[in-house]
C-alpha positions as CSV (number, residue, x, y, z in Angstrom):
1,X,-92.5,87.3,104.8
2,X,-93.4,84.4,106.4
3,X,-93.8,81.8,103.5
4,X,-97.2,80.5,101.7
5,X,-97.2,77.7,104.2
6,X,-98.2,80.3,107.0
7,X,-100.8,82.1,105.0
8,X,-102.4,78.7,104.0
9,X,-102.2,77.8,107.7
10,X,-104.8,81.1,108.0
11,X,-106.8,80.6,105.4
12,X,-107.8,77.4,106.8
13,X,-106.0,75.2,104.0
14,X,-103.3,72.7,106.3
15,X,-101.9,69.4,104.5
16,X,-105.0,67.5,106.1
17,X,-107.9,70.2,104.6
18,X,-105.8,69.4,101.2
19,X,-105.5,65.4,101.9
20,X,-109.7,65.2,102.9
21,X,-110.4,67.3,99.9
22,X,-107.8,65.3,97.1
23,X,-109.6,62.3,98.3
24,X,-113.4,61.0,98.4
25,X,-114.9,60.9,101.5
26,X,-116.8,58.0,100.7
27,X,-116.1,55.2,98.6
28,X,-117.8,56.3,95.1
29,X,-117.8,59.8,95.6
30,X,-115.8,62.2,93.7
31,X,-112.9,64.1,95.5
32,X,-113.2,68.1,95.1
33,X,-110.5,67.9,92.5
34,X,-112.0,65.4,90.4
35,X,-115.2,68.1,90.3
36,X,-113.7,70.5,89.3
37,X,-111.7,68.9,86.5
38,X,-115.0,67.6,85.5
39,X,-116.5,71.0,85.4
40,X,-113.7,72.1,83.3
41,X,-114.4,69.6,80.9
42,X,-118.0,70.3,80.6
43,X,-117.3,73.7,80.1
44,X,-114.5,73.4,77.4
45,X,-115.9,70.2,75.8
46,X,-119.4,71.2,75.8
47,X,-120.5,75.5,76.8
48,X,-117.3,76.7,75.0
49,X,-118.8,75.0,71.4
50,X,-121.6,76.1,72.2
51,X,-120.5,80.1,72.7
52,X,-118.6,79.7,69.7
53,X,-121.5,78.8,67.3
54,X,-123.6,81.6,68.8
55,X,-121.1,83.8,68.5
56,X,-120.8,82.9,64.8
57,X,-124.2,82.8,64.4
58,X,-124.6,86.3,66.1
59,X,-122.3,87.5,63.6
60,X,-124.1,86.6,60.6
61,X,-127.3,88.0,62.0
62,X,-125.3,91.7,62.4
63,X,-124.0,91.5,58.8
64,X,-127.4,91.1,57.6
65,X,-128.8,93.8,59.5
66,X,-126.3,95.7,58.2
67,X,-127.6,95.6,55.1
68,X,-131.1,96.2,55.7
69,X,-130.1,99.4,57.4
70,X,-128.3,100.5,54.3
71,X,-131.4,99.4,52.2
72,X,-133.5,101.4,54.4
73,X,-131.7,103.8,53.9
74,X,-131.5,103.8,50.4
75,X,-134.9,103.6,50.3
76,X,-135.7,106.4,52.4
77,X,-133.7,108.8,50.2
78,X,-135.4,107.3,47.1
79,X,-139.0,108.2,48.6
80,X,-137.8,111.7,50.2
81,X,-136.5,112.7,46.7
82,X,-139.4,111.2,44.8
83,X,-137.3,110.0,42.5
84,X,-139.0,108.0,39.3
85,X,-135.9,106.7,37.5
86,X,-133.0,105.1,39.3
87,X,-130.0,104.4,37.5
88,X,-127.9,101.7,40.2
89,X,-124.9,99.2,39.9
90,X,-125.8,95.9,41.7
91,X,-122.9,93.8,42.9
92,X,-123.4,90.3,41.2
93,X,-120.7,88.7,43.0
94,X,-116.7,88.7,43.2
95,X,-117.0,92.8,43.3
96,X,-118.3,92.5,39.6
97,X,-121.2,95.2,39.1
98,X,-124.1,95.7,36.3
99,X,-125.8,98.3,35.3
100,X,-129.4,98.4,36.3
101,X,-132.0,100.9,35.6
C-alpha cells in the first residue's frame, strides 16, 4: 500500500503532467479539462435530446407494428377459415366497444 501518489507517479501522471494539462499550452487554446467539460456538454446538451426523441419515436413505431401484426393476424385466420360473416367489437376509444358486423 503505497498511496495513490505512487501509482500516479507510474502511470505517468506527476503534479507537472496535471499542471501542463489544467492549463493551455498556448495562449487561446483550450486546457484538456476544458475539453472535456465541453464534450460533456455537447453530449448532455445536445446527443442525449437527441437519443431521447429517437428512443420515443422508436417506441411509437413498435406499438404500431404491434398492431399490424395482430391485424395480420386476424386477417389470416379470417381467410384460412373462409369465413363470410364476422361479428367484431371495435374499441372506439376510452375502452368503450360497438358492435360491428
Amino acid at each position: 500500500a503505497k498511496g495513490p501518489a505512487v501509482a500516479e507517479q507510474r502511470a505517468g501522471v506527476t503534479p507537472a503532467t496535471q499542471r501542463e494539462h489544467s492549463r493551455p499550452i498556448e495562449p487561446g487554446q483550450e486546457s484538456l479539462e476544458q475539453k472535456i467539460e465541453r464534450y460533456h456538454r455537447f453530449v448532455d446538451e445536445n446527443l442525449r435530446v437527441k437519443l431521447e426523441k429517437a428512443l420515443a419515436t422508436r417506441g411509437e413505431v413498435v406499438k404500431k407494428i404491434e398492431e399490424y401484426e395482430k391485424l395480420r393476424g386476424s386477417v389470416e385466420l379470417l381467410t384460412e377459415r373462409k369465413t363470410r360473416h364476422v361479428k367484431t367489437q371495435i374499441n372506439v376509444g376510452c375502452d368503450v366497444y360497438m358492435q360491428a358486423a
